[in-house]
Structure formats: C-alpha cells, structure tokens
C-alpha positions as CSV (number, residue, x, y, z in Angstrom):
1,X,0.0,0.0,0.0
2,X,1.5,3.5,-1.1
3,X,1.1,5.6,2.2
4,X,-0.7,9.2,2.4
5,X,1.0,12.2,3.7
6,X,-0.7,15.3,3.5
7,X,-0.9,17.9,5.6
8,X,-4.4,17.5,6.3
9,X,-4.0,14.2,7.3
10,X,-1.1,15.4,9.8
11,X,-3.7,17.8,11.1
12,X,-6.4,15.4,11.8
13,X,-3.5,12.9,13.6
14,X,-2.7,15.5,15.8
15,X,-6.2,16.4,16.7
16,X,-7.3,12.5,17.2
17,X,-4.1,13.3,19.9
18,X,-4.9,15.9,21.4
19,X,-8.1,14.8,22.1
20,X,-7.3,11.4,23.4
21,X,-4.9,13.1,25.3
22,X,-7.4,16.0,26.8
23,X,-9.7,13.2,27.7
24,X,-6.9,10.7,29.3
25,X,-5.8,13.7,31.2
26,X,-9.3,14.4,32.5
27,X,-9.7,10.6,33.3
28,X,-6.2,9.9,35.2
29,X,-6.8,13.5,36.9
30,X,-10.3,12.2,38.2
31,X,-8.1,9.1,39.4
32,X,-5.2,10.5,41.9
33,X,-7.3,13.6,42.8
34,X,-5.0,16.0,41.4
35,X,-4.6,18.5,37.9
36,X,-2.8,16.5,35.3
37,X,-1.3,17.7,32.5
38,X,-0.5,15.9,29.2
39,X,0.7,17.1,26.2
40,X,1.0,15.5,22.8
41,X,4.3,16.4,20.5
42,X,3.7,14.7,17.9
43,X,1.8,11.9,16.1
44,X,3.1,9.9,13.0
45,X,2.7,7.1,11.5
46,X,6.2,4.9,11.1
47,X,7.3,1.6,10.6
48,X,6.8,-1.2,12.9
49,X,11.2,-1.7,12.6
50,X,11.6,1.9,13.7
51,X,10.0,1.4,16.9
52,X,12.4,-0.4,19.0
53,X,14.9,2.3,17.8
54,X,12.3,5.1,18.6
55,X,12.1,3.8,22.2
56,X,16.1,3.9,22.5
57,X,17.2,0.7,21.0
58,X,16.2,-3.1,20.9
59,X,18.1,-3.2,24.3
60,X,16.5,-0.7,26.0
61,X,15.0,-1.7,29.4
62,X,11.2,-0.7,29.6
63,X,7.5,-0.8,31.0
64,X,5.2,-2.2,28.5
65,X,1.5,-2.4,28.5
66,X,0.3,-4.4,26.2
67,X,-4.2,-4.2,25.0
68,X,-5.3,-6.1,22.3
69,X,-8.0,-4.1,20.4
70,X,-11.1,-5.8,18.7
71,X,-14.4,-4.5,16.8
72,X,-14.2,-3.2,12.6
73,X,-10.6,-1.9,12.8
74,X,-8.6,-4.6,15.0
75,X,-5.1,-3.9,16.3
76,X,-2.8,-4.0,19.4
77,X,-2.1,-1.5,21.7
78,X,1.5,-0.7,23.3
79,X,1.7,2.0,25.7
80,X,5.6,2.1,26.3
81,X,7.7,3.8,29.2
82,X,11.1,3.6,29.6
83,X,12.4,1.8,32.8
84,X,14.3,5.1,34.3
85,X,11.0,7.1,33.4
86,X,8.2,4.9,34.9
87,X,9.8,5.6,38.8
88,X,9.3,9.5,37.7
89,X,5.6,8.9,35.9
90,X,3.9,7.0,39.1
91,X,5.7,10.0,41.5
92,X,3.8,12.6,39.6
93,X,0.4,10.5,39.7
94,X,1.1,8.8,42.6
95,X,3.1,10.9,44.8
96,X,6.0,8.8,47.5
97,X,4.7,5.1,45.7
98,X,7.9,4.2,44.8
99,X,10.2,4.7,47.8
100,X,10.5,1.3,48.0
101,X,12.3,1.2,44.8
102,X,13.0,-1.4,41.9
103,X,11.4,-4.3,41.5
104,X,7.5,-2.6,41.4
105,X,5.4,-3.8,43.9
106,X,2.0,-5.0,42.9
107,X,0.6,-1.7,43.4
108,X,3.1,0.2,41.2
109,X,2.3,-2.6,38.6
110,X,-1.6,-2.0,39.1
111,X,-1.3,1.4,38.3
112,X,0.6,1.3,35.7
113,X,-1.9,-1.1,33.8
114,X,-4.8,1.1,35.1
115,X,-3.0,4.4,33.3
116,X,-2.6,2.1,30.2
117,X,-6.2,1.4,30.7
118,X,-6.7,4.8,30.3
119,X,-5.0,6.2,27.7
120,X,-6.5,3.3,25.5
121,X,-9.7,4.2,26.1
122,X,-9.3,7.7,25.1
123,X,-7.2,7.8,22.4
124,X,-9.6,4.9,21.0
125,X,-12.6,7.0,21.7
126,X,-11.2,10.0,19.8
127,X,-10.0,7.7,17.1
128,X,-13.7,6.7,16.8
129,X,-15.3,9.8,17.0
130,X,-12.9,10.5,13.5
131,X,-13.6,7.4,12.1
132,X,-17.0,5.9,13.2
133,X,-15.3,3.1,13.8
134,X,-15.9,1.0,16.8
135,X,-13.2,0.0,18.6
136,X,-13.0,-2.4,22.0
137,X,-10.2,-3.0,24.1
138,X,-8.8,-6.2,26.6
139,X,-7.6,-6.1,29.8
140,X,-4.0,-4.3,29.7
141,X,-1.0,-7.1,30.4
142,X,2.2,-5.7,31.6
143,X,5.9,-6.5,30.4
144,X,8.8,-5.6,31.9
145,X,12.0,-6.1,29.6
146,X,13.9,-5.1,26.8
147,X,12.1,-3.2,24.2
148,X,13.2,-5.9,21.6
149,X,11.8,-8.6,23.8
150,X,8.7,-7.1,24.4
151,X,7.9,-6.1,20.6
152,X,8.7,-9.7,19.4
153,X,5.8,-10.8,22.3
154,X,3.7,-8.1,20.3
155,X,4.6,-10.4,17.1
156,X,3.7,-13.3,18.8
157,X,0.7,-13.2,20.6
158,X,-1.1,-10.8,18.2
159,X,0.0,-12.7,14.7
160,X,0.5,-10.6,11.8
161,X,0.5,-6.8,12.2
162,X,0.6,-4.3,9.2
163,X,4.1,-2.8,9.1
164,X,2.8,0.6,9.8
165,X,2.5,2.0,13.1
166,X,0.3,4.9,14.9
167,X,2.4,6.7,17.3
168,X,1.1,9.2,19.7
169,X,4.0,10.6,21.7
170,X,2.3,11.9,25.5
171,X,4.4,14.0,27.9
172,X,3.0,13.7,31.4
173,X,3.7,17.5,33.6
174,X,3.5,18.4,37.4
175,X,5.2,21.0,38.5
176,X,8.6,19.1,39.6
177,X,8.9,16.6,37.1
178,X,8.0,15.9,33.1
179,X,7.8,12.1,31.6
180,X,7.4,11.4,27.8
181,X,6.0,8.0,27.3
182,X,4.8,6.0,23.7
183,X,1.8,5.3,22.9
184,X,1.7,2.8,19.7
185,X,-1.7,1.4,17.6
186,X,0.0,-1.7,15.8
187,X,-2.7,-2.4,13.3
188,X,-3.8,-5.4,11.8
189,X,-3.3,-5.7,7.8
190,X,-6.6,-4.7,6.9
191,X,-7.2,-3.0,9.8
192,X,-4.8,0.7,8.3
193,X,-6.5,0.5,4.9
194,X,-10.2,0.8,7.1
195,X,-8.9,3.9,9.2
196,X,-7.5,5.4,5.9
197,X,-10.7,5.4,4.2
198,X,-12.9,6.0,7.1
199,X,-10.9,9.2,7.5
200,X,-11.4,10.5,3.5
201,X,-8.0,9.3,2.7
202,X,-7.2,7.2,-0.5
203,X,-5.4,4.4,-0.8
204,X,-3.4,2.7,-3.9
C-alpha cells in the first residue's frame, strides 16, 4: 500500500491526539485527585522496525502495557515507558509510591496497567469519533524487559500486524517533574487501509 501524507492528514492525527490526550488527562486526573497535564508532540505514523529504535534501542529496558483491540478496525495496543522514566511517571500520579524502589510492587504494577487502561480508552474513543469506527479493548497485560523482547511478544501473541505504526507521543507534567512515554496502535493488515478510508483518505 502506497502511504498518504498530507498535511491535512497530519492535522487530523494531531487532533485525534490531542483529544485522546485532553480526555486521558481528565480521566487519570479524576483518578489521583490532582490537575494533570498531558501534552502531545507529535503523532506519526512509522514503521513497525523503527519502533524499538524510537524507544532507545532493541536493548533498551522498559515498561510495556500491552491491550489487544477488537471491533471493525482490529489492532494491538502498546503504551511504552522507559524503565528510568516509569519511577518519575507514578511519582507525579502517585506521589512517594515508589520509595520502596526497583522491583515494582503490585501496586506500582496495578497502576501502571490502570494508566494504560486509560489512555486506551481515550485515544480509541477519539480515534472513533474521527472514524466511526468501533473499537474495543482487553484487559491491559504488563511487560517488563527489553524493548526488543517485548515487541517480538507483540509479534507473537497478536499474529500478523501491518508494518505501519500509529504513534502518539504523551508528555506527562506536574510542577517538579515531566515524563514522555509511547503510545503505539500496531494495526492489523486490513485494519490501516479501514482507518484510511474512514478518514477521507485514499489508498493505492
């Protein structure tokens, strides 16, 4: 498939984004009682080999959260976090959870699946709203290893993925502290030309 990329197709990335980020902001504020603030800085489409390298390198220790996404356009969600981040992330949500340090207690791991949770759920919602697609997600599954590792699970459990990639990069802020984390749709073959179409874009 030859791949679209206008502006106008940027534009409406960036808005299915920012919305999904507005709305998981809203959400994970609503969750630790406090004003979060997320910001989007970009959104692109790449391929599926550029994303171990995107996160640092096929050797690069992090979080993973893995969703598996069913309904008309079916995919596979991975909300990344690299390892030295995610200590930083649940401080700002979660303020003095992690003074017991490395390995993550069960709570640390809970909540790190619930902010997964989260951000599926909006960025899927706004993705709908574009699209009138409908979209449902599973129960998140967290992975703790090398980027590499984790992406070949990705391969594995989920089967054959198309080789292009949503990426929605979020940057979590408090006051003290900022966290960028990766949010990736890994579509199924048919799945990228359904969200083309459904969003007035043609394919060859």
């Amino acid at each position: 498939m030859i791949m679209p990329w206008s502006d106008l197709y940027y534009d409406i990335l960036r808005e299915v984004g920012n919305i999904g980020a507005g709305n998981a902001a809203t959400a994970l504020a609503e969750l630790v009682g406090q004003p979060i603030t997320m910001r989007v800085p970009s959104v692109v489409w790449l391929p599926l080999n550029e994303v171990a390298a995107h996160l640092g390198g096929a050797e690069k220790p992090i979080a993973g959260i893995l969703i598996g996404v069913e309904g008309q356009a079916p995919g596979t969600i991975l909300f990344a976090i690299p390892l030295e981040q995610v200590a930083v992330l649940l401080d700002v949500l979660m303020p003095g959870s992690m003074q017991g340090g490395y390995p993550l207690g069960e709570l640390e791991c809970s909540a790190l699946s619930e902010i997964g949770n989260i951000l599926a759920g909006a960025y899927l919602s706004s993705l709908s709203s574009f699209t009138l697609l409908s979209f449902r997600h599973s129960v998140p599954a967290l992975a703790i290893d090398m980027a590499g590792a984790v992406l070949d699970y990705v391969l594995a459990e989920f089967g054959s993925v198309a080789d292009q990639v949503l990426l929605i990069e979020n940057q979590f802020e408090s006051r003290e502290h900022e966290v960028t984390s990766y949010f990736f749709f890994v579509p199924r073959p048919s799945t990228l030309e359904k969200i083309f179409k459904a969003l007035g874009v043609e394919t060859e």
